[in-house]
C-alpha positions in Angstrom: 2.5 61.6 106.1 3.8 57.9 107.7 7.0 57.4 108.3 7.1 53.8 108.4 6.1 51.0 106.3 4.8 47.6 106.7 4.6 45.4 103.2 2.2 42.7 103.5 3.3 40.2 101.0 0.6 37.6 99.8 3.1 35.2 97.7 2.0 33.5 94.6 -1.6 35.5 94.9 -2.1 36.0 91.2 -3.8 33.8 89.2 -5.7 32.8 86.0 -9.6 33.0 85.8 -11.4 29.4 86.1 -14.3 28.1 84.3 -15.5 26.2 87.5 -14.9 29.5 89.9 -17.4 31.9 87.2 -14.5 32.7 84.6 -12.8 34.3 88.2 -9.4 34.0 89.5 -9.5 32.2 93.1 -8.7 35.8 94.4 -11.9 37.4 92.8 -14.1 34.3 93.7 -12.5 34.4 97.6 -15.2 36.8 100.1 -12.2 38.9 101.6 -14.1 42.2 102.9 -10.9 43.2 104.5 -9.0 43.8 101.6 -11.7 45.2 99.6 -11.7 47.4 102.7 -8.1 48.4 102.1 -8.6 48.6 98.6 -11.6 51.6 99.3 -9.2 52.9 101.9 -6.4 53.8 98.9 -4.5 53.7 96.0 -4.8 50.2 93.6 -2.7 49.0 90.8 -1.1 46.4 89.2 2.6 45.1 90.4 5.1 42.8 88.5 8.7 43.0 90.0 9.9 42.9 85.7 7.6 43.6 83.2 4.0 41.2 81.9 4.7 38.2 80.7 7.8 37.6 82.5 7.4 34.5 85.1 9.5 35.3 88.2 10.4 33.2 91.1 10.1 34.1 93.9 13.8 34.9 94.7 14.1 37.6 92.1 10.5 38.8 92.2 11.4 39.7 96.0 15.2 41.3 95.1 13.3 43.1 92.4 11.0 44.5 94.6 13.2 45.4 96.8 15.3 47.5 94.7 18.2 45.6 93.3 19.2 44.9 90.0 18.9 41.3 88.1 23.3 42.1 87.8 23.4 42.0 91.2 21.5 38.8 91.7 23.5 36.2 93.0 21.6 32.8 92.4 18.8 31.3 94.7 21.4 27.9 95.3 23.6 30.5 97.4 20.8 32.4 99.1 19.6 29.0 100.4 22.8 27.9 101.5 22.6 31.4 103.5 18.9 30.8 104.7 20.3 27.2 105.9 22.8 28.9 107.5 25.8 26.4 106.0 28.8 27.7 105.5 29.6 29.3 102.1 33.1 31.6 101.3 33.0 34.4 98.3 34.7 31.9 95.9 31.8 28.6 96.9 29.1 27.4 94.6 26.1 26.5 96.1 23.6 24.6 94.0 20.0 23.8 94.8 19.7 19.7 94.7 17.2 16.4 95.7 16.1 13.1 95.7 14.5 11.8 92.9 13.6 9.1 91.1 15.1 8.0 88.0 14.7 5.0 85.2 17.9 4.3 82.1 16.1 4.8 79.0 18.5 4.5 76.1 21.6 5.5 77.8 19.9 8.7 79.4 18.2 8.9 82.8 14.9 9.9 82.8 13.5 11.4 85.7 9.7 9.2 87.2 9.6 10.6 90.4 10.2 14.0 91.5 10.6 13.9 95.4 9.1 10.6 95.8 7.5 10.1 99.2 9.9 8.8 101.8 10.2 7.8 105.4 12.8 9.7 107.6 14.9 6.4 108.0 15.1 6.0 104.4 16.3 9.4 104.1 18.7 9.0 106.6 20.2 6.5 105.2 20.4 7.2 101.7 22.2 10.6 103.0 25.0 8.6 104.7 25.6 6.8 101.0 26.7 9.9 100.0 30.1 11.0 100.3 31.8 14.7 99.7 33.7 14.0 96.0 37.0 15.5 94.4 38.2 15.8 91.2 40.6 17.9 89.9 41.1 20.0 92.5 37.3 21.0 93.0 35.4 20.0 96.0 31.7 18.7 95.7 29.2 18.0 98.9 25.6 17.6 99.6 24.5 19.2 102.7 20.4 18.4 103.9 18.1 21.2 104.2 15.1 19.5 105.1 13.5 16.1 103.8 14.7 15.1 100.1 16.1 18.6 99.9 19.4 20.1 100.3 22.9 22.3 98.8 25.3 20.7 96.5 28.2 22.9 97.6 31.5 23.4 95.1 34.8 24.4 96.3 38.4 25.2 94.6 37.3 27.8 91.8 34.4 26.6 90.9 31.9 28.2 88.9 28.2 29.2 88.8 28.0 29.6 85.5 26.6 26.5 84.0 22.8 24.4 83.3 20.7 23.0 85.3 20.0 18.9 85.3 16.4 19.4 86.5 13.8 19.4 83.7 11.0 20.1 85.9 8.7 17.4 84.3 8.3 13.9 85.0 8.7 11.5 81.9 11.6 14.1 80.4 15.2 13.2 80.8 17.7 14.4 82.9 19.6 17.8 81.7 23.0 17.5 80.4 25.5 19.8 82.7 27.3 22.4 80.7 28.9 25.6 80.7 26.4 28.8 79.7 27.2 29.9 76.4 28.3 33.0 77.7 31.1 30.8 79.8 32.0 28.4 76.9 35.9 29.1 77.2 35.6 29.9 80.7 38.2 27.3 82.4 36.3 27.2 85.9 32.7 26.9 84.1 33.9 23.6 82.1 35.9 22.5 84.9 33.1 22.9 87.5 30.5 21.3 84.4 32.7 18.2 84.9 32.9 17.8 88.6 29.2 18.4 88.7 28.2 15.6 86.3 30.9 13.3 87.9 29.5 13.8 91.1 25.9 13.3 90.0 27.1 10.0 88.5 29.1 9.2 91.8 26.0 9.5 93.4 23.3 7.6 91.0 26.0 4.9 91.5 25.8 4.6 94.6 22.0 5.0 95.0 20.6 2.5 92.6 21.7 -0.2 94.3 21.6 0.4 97.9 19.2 -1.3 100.5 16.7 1.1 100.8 16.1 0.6 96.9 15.9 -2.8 97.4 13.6 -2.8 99.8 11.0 -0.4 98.0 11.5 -2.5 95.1 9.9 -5.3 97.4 7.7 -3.3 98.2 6.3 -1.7 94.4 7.4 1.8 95.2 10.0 3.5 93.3 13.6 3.5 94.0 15.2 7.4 95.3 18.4 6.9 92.9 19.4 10.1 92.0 20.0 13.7 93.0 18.4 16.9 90.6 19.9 20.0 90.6 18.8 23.6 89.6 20.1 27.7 90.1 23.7 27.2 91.0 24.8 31.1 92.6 27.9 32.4 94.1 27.8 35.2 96.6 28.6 38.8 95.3 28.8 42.6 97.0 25.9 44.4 97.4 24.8 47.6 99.6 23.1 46.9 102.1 19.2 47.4 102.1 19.7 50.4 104.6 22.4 51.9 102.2 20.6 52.0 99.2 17.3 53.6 100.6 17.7 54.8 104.1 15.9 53.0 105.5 16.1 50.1 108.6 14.8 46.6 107.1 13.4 43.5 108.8 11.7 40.8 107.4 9.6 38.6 109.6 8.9 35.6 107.1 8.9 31.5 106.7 11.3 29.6 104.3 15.4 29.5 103.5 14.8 31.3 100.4 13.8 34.7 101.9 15.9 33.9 105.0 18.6 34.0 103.1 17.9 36.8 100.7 17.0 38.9 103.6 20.4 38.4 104.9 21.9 39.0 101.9 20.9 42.2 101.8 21.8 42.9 105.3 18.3 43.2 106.6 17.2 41.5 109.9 15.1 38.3 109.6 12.7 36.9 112.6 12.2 33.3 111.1 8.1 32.6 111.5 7.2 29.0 111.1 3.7 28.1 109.2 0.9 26.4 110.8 -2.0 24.4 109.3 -3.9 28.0 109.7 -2.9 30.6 107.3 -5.0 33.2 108.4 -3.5 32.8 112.4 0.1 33.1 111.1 -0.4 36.3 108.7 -2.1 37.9 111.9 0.5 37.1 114.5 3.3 38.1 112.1 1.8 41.0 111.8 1.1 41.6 115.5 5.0 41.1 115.8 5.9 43.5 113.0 3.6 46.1 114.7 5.7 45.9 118.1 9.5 46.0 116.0 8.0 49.5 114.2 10.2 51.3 117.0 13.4 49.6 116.1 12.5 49.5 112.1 11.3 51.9 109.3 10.1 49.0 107.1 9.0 46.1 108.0 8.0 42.9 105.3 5.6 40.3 106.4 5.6 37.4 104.3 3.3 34.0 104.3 3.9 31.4 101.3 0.3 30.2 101.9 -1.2 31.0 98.5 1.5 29.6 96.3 1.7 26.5 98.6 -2.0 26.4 97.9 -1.6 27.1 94.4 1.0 24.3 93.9 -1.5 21.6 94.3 -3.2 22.7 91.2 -6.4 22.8 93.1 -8.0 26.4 92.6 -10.8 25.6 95.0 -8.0 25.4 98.2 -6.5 28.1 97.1 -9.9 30.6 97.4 -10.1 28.7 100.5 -6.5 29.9 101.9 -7.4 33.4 100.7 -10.7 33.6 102.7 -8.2 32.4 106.0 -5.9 34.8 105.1 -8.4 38.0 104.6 -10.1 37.0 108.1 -6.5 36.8 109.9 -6.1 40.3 108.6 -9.2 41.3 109.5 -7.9 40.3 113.3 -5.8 43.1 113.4 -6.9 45.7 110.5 -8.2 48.0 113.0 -4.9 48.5 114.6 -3.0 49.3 111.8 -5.4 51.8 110.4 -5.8 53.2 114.1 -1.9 54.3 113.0 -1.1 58.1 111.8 2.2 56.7 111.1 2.0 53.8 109.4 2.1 53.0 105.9 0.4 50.0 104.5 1.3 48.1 101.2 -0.2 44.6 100.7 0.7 42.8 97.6 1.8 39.8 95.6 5.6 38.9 94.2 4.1 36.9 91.2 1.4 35.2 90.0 1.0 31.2 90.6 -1.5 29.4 88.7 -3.8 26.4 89.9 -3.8 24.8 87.2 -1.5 23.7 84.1 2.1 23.2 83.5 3.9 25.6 84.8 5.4 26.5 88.2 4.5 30.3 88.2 2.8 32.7 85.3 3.8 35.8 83.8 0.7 38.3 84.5 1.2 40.9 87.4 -0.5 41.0 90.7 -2.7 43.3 92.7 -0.8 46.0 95.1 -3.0 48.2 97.3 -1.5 51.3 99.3 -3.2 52.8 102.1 -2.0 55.8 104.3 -2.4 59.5 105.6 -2.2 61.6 102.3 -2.5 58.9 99.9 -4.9 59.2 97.5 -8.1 57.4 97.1 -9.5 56.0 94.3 -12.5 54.6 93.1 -11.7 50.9 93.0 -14.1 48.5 95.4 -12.5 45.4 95.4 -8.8 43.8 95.8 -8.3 41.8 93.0 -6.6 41.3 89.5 -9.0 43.0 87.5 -10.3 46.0 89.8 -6.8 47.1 91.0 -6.3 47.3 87.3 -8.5 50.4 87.3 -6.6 52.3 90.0 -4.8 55.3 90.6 -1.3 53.5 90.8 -1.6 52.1 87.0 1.4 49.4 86.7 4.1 49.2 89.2 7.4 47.4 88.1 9.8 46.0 90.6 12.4 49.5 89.9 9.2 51.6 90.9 8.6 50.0 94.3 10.8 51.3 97.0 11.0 55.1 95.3 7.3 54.7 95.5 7.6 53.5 99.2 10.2 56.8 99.6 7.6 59.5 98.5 4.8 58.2 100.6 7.1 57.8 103.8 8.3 62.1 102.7 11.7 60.6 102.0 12.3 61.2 98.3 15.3 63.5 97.3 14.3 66.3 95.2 16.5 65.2 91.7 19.1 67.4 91.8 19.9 67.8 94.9 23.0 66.5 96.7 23.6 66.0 100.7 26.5 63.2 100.5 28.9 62.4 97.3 27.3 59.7 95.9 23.6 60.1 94.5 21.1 59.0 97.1 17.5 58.3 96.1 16.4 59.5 99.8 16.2 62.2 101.7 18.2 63.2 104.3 21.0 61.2 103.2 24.0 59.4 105.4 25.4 63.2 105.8 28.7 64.4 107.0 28.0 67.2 109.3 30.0 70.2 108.1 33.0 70.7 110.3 34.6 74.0 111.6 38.2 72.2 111.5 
């Protein structure tokens, strides 16, 4: 059997079917010979890191998937802050936050613009406008990430417990900070509540009527007047990836978000940077995750094409990022099927639509598994539908990695106990037994 894995992740991949692509997903009307090849090479199913219906980010998709529980989830604004590497302490609040645009409608602001396009010296300059804000006794920043993005970070017990201000949709008003209901007489949630909106305000102030506003006014394009902010998180203790299932982790992946999550859960990260060709980058990360196999039992390769793709609500670009990615595969399939050892798993971590309101869908994803001693069905093709038909039925996010175990012969028989507390694999972390 293999004793390593390599988890080819496809992000956003799912889809819904399209009257213009045949009544087919993108995925189903995309030629990709080299996953059907995979998908005649093993076991198929169906993956969602929850359960159908559910419509995950990508953040919690990936923790799901990785074995970790939605308690020990500690909010995407702090694994970004992590990714961006700025620094955060156990007790900081680190919200996700950018530039939009905004008009007063009756008293409320009402977001126009979300991200509205910008020149680098207009975002310079709108950054220095804003200044780190106190009030009583809480701290409140915002740090860039890249472009109109960044971290609203929150110090002197602060926190993460309250709404967003982002409504996702242009035309609807800005969201009213509050405490969760489950936080309501929680003194730092209404406190931080406060700041938050205060510092929001501080900065709407100070964006509506500076220069660079003036000039775009001149100019017919909207103003960038006020900050958004979404998924505040606060850092909490988890074991480590290689604790909980015995196994060394690296992820070789683009993006803060899995940077950071990576990191969280202590395994390594080599940060990959995307090109304008999808299929390249897939193949080269997975060139590089084939020469790290030594130093690693389980190796995730991750490219955001497909969602990216998926974004623009254009179904026809997203078959078209699928076709690049199957051929980059295709570049290198030979080599990882040439391997006794390996163990291949290439799926989704939710579905993304192309079309419609919403940022990502509830219906699970493909996942094909191909290895010495797994089984082989009778499915033909990689998609949504004919994975449905396969030997692995559904897989759920607290089925992957025991999966992963058993093919890699790691699986603890139930009952059995080799350290004191209850490992899922085996051999555990043992203490040798000692003469003494």
């Amino acid at each position: 059997m293999p004793s390593k894995c390599i988890l080819i992740l496809l992000d956003g991949l799912g889809d819904r079917a399209y009257v213009n692509l045949g009544h087919k997903t993108p995925l189903q009307a995309a030629e990709t010979p080299n996953l059907d090849r995979l998908a005649r090479l093993g076991s198929n199913g169906l993956f969602h890191g929850k359960r159908q219906g559910m419509a995950l980010p990508s953040e919690e998709a990936h923790f799901a998937l990785f074995g970790y529980r939605q308690e020990e989830f500690p909010g995407r604004g702090i694994l970004e802050a992590q990714g961006a590497g700025i620094p955060v302490s156990p007790d900081d609040v680190a919200v996700l936050a950018h530039f939009v645009s905004v008009t007063e409608e009756n008293r409320v602001l009402v977001l126009k613009k979300d991200r509205p396009e910008a020149s680098e010296e207009e975002i310079d300059q709108l950054l220095k406008a804003l200044s780190p804000f106190e009030t009583d006794g809480i701290e409140v920043s915002f740090v860039q990430t890249r472009n109109l993005d960044g971290i609203i970070v929150i110090k002197g017990g602060a926190s993460p417990h309250v709404t967003d201000s982002d409504p996702l949709q242009e035309g609807m008003p800005l969201i009213e900070i509050q405490p969760l209901n489950s936080s309501q007489a929680d003194p730092e949630a209404q406190a931080t509540s406060r700041a938050l909106k205060k510092f929001l305000l501080d900065c709407y102030t100070r964006l509506k009527g500076h220069r660079v506003n003036s000039n775009r006014q001149m100019k017919k394009e909207c103003p960038i007047n006020a900050l958004a902010t979404q998924r505040p998180g606060r850092l909490k203790a988890v074991d480590s990836f290689h604790r909980r299932w015995g196994l060394r982790g690296l992820s070789i992946s683009s993006g803060l978000i899995y940077w950071g999550l990576c990191n969280f859960i202590g395994m390594e990260v080599l940060k990959a940077h995307d090109s304008k060709d999808p299929g390249k980058d897939l193949a080269d990360r997975i060139e590089l995750a084939c020469s790290h196999l030594r130093g690693f039992d389980f190796v995730h390769v991750h490219t955001k094409a497909p969602d990216s793709a998926a974004h623009t609500k254009n179904p026809y670009l997203k078959r078209t990022v699928i076709e690049s990615l199957d051929r980059g595969l295709g570049n290198v399939l030979n080599t990882l099927l040439d391997d006794p050892e390996l163990l291949l798993v290439i799926t989704s971590d939710h579905s993304t639509p192309s079309s419609g309101p919403l940022i990502h869908s509830g219906e699970p994803v493909p996942i094909t598994v191909v290895g010495t001693g797994v089984r082989r069905d009778g499915v033909e093709r990689f998609d949504e539908i004919n994975c449905a038909g396969g030997a692995l039925g559904f897989v759920t996010g607290a089925d992957f990695m025991p999966m992963v175990l058993n093919f890699l012969d790691r699986t603890k028989l139930r009952g059995l106990m080799d350290t004191p507390e209850d490992q899922p694999y085996w051999p555990g972390l043992r203490k040798p037994f000692s003469l003494e």
